[in-house]
C-alpha positions as MATLAB code, in Angstrom:
seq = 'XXXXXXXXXXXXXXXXXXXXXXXXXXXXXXXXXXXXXXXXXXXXXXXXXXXXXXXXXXXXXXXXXXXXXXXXXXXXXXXXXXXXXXXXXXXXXXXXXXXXXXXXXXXXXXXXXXXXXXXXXXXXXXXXXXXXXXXXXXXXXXXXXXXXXXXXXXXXXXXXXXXXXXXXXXXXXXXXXXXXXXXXXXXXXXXXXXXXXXXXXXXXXXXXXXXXXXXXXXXXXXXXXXXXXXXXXXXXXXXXXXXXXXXXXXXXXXXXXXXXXXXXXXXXXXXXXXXXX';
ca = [
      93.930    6.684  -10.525;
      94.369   10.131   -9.151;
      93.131   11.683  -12.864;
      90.117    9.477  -12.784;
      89.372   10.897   -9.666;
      89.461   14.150   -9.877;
      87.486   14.359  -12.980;
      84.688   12.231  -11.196;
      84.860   14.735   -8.409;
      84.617   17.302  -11.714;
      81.704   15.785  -12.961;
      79.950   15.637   -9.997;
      80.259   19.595   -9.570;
      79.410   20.570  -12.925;
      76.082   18.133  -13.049;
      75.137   19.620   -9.694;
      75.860   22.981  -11.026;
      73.929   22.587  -14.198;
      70.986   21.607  -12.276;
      71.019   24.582  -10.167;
      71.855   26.795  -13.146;
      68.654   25.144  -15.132;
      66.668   26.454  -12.051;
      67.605   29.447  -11.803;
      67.030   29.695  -15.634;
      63.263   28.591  -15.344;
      62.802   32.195  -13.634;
      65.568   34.275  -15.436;
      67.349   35.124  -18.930;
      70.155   32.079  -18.892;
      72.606   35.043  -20.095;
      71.894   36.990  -17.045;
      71.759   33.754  -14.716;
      75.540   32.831  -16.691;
      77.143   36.509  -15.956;
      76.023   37.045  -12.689;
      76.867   32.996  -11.485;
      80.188   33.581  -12.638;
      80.764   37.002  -11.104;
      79.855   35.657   -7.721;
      82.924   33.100   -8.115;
      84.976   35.760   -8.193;
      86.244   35.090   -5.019;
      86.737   31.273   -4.884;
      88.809   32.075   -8.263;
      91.139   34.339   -6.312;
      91.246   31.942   -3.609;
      92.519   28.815   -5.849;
      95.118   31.201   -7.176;
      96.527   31.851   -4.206;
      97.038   28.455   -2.847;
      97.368   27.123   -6.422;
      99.505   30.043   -7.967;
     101.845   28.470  -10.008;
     104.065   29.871  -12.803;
     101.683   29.982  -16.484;
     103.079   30.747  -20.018;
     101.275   32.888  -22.332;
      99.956   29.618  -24.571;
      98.522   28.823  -21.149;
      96.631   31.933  -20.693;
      95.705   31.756  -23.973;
      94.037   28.212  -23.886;
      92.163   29.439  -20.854;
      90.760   32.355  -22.209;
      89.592   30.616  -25.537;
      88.084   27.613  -23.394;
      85.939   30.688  -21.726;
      84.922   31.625  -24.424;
      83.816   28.110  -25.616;
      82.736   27.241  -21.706;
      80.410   30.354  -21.321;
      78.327   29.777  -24.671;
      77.887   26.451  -23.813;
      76.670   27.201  -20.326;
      74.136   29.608  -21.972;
      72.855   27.294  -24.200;
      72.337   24.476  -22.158;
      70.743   26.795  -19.333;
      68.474   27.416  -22.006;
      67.841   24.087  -22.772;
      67.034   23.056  -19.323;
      64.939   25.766  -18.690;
      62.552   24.607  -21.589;
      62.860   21.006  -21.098;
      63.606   17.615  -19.133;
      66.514   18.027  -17.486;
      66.887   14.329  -17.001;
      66.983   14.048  -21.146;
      68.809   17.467  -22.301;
      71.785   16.749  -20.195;
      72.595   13.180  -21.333;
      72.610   14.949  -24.524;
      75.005   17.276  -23.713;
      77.593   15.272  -22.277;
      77.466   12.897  -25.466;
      78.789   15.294  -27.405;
      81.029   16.869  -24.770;
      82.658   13.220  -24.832;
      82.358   12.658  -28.318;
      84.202   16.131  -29.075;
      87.646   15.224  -26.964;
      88.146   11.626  -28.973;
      87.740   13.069  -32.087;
      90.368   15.702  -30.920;
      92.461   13.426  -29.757;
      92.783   11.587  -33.647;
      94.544   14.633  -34.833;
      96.369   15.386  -31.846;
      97.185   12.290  -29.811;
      96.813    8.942  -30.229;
      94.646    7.161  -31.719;
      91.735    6.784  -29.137;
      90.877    2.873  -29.596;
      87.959    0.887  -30.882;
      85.989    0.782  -28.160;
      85.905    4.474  -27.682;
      84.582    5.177  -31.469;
      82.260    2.479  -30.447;
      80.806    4.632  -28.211;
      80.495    7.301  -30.098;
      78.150    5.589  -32.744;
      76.531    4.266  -29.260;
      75.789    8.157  -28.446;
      73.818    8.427  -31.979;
      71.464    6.139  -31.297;
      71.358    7.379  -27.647;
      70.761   10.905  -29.096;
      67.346    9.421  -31.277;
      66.314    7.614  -28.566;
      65.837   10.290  -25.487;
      64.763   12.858  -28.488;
      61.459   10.659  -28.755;
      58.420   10.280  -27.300;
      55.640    8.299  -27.234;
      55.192    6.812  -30.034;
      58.266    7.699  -31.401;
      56.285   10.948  -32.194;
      59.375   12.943  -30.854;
      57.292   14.578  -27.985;
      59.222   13.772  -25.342;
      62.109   16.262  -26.865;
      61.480   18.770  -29.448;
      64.181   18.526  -31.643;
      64.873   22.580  -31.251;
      66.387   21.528  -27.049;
      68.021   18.878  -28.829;
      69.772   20.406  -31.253;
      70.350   23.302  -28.065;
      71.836   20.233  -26.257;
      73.928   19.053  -29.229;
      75.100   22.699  -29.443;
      76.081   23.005  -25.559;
      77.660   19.855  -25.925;
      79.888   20.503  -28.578;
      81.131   23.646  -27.058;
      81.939   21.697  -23.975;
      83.956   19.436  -25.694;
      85.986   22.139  -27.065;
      86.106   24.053  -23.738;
      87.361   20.312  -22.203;
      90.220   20.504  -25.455;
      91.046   23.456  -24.592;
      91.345   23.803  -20.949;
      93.170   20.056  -21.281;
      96.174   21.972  -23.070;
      97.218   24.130  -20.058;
     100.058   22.600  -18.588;
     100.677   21.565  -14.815;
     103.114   23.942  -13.834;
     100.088   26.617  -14.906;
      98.360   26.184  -11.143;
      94.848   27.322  -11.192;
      95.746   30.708  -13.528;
      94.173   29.372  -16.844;
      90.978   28.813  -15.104;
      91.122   32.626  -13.855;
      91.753   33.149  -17.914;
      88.760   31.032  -18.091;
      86.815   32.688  -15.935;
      87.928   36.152  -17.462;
      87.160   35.485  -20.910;
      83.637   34.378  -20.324;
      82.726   37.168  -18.115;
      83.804   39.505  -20.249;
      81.759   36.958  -23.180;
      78.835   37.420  -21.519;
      78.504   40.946  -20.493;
      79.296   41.919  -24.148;
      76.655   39.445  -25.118;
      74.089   40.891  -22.440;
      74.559   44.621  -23.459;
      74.302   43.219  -26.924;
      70.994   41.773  -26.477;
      69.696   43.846  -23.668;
      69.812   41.812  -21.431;
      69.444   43.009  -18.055;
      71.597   41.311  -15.227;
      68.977   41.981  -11.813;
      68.213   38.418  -10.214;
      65.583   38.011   -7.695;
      66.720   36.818   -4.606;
      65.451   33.079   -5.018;
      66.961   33.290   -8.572;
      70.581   34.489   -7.055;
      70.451   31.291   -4.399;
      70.423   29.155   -7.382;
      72.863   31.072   -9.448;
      75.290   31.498   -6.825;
      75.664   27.490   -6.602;
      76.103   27.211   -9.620;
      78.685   29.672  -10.137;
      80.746   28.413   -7.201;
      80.574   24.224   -8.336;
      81.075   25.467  -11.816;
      84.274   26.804  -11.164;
      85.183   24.219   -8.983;
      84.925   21.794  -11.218;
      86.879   24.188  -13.652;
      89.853   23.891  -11.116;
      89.217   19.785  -10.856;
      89.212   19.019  -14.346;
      92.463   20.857  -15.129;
      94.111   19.334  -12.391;
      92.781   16.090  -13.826;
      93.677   16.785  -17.457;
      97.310   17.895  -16.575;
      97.539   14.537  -15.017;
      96.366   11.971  -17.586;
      95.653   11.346  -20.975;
      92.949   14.292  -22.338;
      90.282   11.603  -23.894;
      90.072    9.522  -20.797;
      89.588   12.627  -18.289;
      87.260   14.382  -20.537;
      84.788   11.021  -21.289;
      84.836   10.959  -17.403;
      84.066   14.196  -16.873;
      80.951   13.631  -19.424;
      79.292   11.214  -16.953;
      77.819   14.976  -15.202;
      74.553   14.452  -16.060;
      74.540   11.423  -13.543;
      73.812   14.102  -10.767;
      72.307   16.510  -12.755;
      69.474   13.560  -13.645;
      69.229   12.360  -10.008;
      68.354   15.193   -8.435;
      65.481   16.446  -11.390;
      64.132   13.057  -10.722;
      64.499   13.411   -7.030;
      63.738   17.717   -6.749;
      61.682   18.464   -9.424;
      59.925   14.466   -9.585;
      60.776   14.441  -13.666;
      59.366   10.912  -15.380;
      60.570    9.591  -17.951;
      59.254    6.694  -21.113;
      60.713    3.476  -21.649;
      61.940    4.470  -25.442;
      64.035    7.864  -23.034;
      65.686    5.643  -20.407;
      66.502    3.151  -23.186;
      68.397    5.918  -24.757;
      69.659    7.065  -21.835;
      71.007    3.765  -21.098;
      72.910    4.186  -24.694;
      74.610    7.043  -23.183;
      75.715    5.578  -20.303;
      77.028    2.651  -22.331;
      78.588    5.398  -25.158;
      79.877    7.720  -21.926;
      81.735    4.089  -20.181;
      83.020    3.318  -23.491;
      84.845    6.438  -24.474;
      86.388    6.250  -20.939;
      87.669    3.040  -21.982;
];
């Protein structure tokens, strides 16, 4: 029970910090908006490590630092995402795939994941087609360039979720400080790269600050959670994030949906429960 609940506490954070990340991307570069969130957790980082220190191996390390990586190009992607579309459709998305990417993991590496789980990955393809249309079924409601952005955000979060979910227990919180390492140094190499300049306005850094701070949190939850129970189950629970993430764009931002989207979002939730099964 414990594993269940801290990666519902998990997914909690990260929709809430996807949300505020999207906002903050309507106004800024999502690189910029993913450096400078994850610079100001910093110090929440050094503060898990402390009462969390614990005693890591160098395959830990190592899974952390390739799960930043993986973690920081999906963030940028799906800030992107969000920033150009419904938030209430793009993150359902996401967190298909970043479900879908753990099971398929777990075939090669674990145990076979079950019947009901692969169910719910064919639900998540129909889910996908369904929230990608509009009106019509003229695809409106989603252009199919933030879906395939979604897809793409998704799929790295399902490897970041691997990944991370290798660290072992007696790690502490030091592969998410690998984590958090790698995809700092990611995306300043990607911003001077690009040219990408890292200044945030002050209502943008309000925004980017929450993020950064749930989004490690949730780091820290999910590892705790994945060190405790079995990788496919933690990570499909972890996927339900865009539950908050959808509530508060309907609730802040007053998002509406058509009946062919929350049909297909409805597929999600019914692919997401599944693969948790």
């Amino acid at each position: 029970m414990l594993p269940i609940l801290l990666a519902a506490v998990s997914a909690i954070a990260f929709g809430t910090a996807d949300f505020s990340g999207g906002k903050a991307s309507r106004w800024a570069d999502p690189i910029a908006v993913t450096v400078v969130s994850q610079l100001l957790s910093v110090p929440l980082l050094v503060a898990l490590v402390l009462v969390v220190p614990g005693t890591p191996t160098v395959a830990d390390i190592a899974w952390g630092l390739l799960a930043g990586v993986a973690g920081a190009g999906g963030v940028m992607l799906l800030y992107r995402a969000l920033a150009g579309g419904m938030m209430a459709v793009v993150a359902p998305v996401t967190a298909i795939t970043a479900a879908v990417v753990p099971i398929v993991a777990g075939l090669f590496t674990s145990s076979f994941p079950g019947a009901l789980a692969l169910t719910g990955a064919g639900l998540a393809v129909v889910a996908i087609a369904l929230v990608s249309l509009g009106e019509g079924g003229s695809g409106s409601g989603a252009p199919a360039r933030l879906v395939g952005l979604a897809l793409a955000a998704g799929a790295l979060f399902g490897v970041f979720f691997t990944l991370l979910g290798q660290a072992g227990e007696s790690a502490g919180m030091w592969p998410v400080a690998a984590v958090r390492a790698s995809s700092i140094a990611f995306g300043l190499i990607l911003a001077a790269g690009t040219g990408v300049r890292l200044r945030l306005d002050r209502r943008v850094l309000g925004w980017a600050a929450v993020a950064g701070l749930l989004d490690s949190a949730a780091n820290a939850l999910f590892m705790a959670a994945a060190a405790r129970g079995h990788l496919s189950i933690v990570a499909a629970v972890a996927a339900l994030y865009p539950a908050s993430t959808v509530l508060l764009a309907l609730a802040v931002d007053r998002e509406r949906l058509r009946p062919v989207q929350i049909a297909g979002l409805g597929f999600a939730a019914g692919a997401l429960v599944l693969a948790s099964i």
